[in-house]
C-alpha positions as protocol buffer text, in pm:
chain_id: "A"
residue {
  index: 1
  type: UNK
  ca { x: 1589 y: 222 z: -524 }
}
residue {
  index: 2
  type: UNK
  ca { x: 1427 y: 277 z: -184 }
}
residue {
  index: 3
  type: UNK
  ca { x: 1071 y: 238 z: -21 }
}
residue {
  index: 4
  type: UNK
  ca { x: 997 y: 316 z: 308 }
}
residue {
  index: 5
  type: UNK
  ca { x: 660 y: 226 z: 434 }
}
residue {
  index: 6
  type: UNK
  ca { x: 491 y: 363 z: 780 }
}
residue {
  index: 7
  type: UNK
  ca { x: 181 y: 428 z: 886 }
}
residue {
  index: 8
  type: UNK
  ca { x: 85 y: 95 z: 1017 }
}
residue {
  index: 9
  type: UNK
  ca { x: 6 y: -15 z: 1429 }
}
residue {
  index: 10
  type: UNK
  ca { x: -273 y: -200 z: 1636 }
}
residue {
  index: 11
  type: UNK
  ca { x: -629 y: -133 z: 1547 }
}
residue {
  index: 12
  type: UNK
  ca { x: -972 y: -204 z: 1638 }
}
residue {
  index: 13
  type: UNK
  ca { x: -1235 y: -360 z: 1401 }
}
residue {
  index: 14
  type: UNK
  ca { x: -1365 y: -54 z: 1214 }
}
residue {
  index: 15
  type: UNK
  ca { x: -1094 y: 143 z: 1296 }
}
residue {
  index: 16
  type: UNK
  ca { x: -875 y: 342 z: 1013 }
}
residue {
  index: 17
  type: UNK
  ca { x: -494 y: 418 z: 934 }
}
residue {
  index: 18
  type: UNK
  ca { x: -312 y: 578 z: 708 }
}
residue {
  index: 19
  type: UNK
  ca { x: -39 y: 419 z: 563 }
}
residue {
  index: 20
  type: UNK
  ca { x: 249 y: 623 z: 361 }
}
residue {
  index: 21
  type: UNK
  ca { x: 525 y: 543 z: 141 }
}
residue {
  index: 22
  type: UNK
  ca { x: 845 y: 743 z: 23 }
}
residue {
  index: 23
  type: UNK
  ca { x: 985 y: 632 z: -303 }
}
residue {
  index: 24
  type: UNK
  ca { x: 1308 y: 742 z: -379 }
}
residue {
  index: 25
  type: UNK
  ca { x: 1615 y: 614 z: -645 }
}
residue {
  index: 26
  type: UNK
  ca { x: 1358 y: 640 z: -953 }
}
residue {
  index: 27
  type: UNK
  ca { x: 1173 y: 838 z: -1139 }
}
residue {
  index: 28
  type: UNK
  ca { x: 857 y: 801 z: -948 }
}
residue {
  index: 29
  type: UNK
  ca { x: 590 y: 1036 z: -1182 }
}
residue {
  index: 30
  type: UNK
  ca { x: 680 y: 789 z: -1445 }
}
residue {
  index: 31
  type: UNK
  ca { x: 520 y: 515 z: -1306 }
}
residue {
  index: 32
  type: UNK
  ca { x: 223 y: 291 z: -1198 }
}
residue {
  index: 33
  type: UNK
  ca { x: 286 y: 203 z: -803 }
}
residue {
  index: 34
  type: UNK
  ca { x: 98 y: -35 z: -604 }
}
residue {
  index: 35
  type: UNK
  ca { x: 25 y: -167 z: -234 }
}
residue {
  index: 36
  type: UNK
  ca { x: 49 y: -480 z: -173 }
}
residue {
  index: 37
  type: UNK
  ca { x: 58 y: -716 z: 161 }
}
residue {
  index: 38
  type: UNK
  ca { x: 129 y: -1053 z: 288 }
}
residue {
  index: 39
  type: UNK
  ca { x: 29 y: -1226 z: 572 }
}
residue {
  index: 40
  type: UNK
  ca { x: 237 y: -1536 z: 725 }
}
residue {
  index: 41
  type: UNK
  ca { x: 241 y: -1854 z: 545 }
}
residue {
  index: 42
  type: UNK
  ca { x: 49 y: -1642 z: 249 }
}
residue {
  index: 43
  type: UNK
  ca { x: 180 y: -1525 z: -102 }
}
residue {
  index: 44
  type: UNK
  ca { x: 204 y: -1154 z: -162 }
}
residue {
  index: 45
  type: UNK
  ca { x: -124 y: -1002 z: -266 }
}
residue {
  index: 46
  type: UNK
  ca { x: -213 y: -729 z: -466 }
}
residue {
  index: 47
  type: UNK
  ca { x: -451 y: -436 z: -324 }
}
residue {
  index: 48
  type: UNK
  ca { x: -442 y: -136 z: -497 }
}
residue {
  index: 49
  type: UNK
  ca { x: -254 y: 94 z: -755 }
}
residue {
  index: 50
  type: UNK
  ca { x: -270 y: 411 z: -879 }
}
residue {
  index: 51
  type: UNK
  ca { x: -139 y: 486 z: -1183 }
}
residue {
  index: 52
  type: UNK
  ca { x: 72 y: 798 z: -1325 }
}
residue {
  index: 53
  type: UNK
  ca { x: -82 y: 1184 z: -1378 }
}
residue {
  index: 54
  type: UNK
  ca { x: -404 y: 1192 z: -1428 }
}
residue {
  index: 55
  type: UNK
  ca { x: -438 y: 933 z: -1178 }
}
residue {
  index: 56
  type: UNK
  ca { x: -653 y: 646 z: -1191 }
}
residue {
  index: 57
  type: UNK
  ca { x: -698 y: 334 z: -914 }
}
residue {
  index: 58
  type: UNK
  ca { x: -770 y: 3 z: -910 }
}
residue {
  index: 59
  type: UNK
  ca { x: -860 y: -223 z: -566 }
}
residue {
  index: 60
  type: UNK
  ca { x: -916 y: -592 z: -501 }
}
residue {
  index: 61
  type: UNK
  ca { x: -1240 y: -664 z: -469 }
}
residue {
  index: 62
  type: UNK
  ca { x: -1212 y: -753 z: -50 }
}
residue {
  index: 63
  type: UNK
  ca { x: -1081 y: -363 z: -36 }
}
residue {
  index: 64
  type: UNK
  ca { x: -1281 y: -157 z: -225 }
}
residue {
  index: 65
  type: UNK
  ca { x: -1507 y: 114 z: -104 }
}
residue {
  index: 66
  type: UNK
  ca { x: -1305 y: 64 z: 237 }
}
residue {
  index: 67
  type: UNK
  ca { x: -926 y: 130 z: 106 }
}
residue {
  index: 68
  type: UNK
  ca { x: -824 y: 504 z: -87 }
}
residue {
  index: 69
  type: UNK
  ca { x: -510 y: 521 z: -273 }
}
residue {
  index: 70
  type: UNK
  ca { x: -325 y: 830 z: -357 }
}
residue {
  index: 71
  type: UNK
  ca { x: -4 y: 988 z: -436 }
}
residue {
  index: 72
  type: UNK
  ca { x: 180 y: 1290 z: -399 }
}
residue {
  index: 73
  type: UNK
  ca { x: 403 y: 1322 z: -723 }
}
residue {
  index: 74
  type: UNK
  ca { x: 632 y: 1638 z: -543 }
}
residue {
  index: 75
  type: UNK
  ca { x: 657 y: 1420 z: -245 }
}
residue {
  index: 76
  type: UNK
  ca { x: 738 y: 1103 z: -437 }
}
residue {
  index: 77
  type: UNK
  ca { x: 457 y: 954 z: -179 }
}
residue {
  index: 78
  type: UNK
  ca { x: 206 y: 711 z: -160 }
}
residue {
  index: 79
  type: UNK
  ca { x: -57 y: 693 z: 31 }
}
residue {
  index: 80
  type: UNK
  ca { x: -320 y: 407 z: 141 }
}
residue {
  index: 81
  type: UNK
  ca { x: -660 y: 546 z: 358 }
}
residue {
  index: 82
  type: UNK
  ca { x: -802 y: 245 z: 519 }
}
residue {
  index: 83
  type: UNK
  ca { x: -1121 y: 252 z: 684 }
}
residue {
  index: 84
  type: UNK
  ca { x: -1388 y: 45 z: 837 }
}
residue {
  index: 85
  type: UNK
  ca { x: -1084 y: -272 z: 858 }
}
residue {
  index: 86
  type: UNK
  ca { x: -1142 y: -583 z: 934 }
}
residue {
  index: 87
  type: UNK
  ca { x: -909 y: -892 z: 1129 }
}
residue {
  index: 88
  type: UNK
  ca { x: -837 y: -1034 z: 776 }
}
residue {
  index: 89
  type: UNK
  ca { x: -671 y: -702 z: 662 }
}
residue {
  index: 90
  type: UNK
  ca { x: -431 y: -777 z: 899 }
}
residue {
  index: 91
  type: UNK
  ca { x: -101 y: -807 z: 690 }
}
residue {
  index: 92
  type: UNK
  ca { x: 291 y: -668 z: 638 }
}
residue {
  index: 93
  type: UNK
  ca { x: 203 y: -383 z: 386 }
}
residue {
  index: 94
  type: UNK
  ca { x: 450 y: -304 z: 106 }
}
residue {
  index: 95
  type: UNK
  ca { x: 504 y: -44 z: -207 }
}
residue {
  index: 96
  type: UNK
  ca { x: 618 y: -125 z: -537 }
}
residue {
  index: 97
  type: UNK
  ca { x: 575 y: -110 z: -920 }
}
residue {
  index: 98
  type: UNK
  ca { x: 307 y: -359 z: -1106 }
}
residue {
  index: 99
  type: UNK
  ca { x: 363 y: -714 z: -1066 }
}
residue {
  index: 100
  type: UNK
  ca { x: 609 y: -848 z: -1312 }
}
residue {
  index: 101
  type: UNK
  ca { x: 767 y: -491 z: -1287 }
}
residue {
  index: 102
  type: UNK
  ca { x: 880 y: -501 z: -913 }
}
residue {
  index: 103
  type: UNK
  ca { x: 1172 y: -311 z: -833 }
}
residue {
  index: 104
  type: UNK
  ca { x: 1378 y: -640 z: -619 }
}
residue {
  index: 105
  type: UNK
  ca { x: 1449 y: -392 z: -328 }
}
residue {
  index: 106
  type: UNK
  ca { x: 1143 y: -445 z: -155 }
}
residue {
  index: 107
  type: UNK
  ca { x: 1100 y: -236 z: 194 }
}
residue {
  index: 108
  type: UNK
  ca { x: 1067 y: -307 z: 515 }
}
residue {
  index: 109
  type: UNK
  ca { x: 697 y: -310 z: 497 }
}
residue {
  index: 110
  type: UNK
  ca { x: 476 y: -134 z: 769 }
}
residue {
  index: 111
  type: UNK
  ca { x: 264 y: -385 z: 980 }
}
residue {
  index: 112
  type: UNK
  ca { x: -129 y: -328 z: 1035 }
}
residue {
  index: 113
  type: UNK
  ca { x: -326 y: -555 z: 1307 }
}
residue {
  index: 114
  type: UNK
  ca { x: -686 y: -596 z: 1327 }
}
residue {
  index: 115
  type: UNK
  ca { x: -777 y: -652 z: 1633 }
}
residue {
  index: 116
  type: UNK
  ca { x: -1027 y: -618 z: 1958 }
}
């Protein structure tokens, strides 16, 4: 099992980026997969999933109506839209299954800073 995360850079307050994530080693239509991130010195949050065809999404509350999750099944991708960010979205962002159902090969994450 592999994730590869990118997407992720320096960014003004307000800005956008879209973040991306190729799953491969599973059977990725099968399954509910999630972004999460973790700042230093803080435990791994959850911030949105999207769950298998037809689709639907959750968000943590501090993300929604800023943050879009989506997923290309032929592409085994996921995808994370995040607008209007803010300094305290500044975090390592990682894919995976639902917690409890985390694959333990965890990628290398894809950094986003929120800064002026």
């Amino acid at each position: 099992v592999q994730f590869v995360e990118s997407g992720g850079g320096l960014v003004q307050p307000g800005g956008s980026l879209p973040l991306s994530c190729i799953a491969s080693g599973f059977t990725f239509t099968k399954y509910t997969i999630c972004w999460y991130r973790q700042a230093p010195g803080q435990e791994r949050e959850l911030v949105a999933l999207i769950t298998q065809a037809p689709s639907t999404t959750y968000y943590t509350d501090s993300v929604k109506g800023r943050f879009t999750i989506s997923r290309d099944d032929a592409k085994n991708t996921l995808y994370l839209r995040m607008n209007s960010l803010k300094p305290e979205d500044s975090s390592m962002y990682y894919c995976n299954r639902l917690p409890g159902w985390t694959f333990p090969s965890w990628g290398q994450g894809t950094q986003v800073t929120v800064s002026s």
